[in-house]
C-alpha positions in Angstrom: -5.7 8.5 -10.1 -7.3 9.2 -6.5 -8.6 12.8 -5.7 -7.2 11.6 -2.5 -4.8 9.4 -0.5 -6.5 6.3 0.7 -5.5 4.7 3.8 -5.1 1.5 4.9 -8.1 1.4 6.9 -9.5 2.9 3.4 -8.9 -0.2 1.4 -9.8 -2.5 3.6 -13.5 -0.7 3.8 -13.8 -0.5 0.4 -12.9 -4.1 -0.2 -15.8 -5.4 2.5 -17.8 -2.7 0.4 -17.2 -5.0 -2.9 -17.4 -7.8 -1.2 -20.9 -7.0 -0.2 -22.3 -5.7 -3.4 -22.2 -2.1 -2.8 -22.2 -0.1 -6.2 -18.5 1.1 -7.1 -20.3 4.7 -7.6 -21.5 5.2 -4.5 -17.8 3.8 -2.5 -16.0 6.1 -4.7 -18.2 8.8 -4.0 -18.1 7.8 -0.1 -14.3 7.9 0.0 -13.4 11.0 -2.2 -12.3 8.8 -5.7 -13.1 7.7 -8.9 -15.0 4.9 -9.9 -11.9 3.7 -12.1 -10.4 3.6 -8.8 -12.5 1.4 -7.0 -12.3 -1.0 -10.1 -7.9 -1.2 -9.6 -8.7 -2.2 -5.9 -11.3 -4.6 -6.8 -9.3 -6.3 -9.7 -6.1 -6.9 -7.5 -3.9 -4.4 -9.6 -3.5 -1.8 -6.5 -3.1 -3.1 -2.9 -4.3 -6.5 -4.3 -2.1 -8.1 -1.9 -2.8 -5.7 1.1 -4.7 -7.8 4.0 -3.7 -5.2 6.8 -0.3 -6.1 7.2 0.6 -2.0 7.6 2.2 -1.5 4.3 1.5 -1.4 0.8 4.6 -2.5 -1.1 4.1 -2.1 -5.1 5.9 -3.5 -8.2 7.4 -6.7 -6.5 7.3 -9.9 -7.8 5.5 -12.8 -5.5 9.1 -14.5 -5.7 10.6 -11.1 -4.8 8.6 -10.3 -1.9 8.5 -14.3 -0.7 12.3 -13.8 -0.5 12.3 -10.5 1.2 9.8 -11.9 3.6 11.8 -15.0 4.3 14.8 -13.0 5.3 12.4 -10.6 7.7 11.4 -13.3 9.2 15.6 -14.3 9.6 16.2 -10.7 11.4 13.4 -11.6 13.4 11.5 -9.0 12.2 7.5 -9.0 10.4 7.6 -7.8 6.8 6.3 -4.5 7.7 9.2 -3.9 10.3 11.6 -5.1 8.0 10.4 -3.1 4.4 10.2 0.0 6.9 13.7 -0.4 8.3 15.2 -1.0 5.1 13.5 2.2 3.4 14.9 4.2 6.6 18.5 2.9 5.8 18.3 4.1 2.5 16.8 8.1 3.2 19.3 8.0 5.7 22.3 7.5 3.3 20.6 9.3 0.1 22.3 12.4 -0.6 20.9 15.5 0.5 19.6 17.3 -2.9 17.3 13.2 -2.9 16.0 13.8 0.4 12.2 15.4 0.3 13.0 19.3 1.9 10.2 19.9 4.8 7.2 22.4 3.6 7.9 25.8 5.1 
């Protein structure tokens, strides 16, 4: 598990990294995480599908997210757009003991 939250921007670093040899030691050293890490991002398992689309969508099938793209793309919307929209629909309607309480 990361020490830390990688970012978008993160990911796509670390796969040019890879891409170009650089030891997994020394990017997960350089970006705050473990070398197990590094290995997930490489192998595809975690954001294997990210190529800077904006979002990181986990646990869909290709078929799945080939449909939910099609129907973006219906609305008129990018998959991002869409995906974002959707998950604001649904805080907005989750009850209020589901909804994440601000940090006071």
């Amino acid at each position: 598990m990361a020490v830390r939250q990688l970012t978008e921007d993160d990911v796509l670093s670390i796969k040019k990294l890879l891409e170009q040899g650089v030891n997994q030691k020394i990017i997960a050293m350089k970006f705050g995480v473990t070398q197990s890490d590094i290995s997930i991002i490489k192998s595809g398992k975690r954001y294997g599908s990210y190529k800077g689309s904006g979002l990181f969508v986990y646990g869909l099938s290709q078929k799945t997210k080939e449909t939910l793209r099609n129907i973006a793309e219906n609305k008129g919307l990018n998959f991002s757009e869409f995906i974002r929209f959707e998950i604001q629909k649904i805080i907005e309607t989750a009850p209020d003991n589901l909804k994440r309480k601000p940090l006071t």
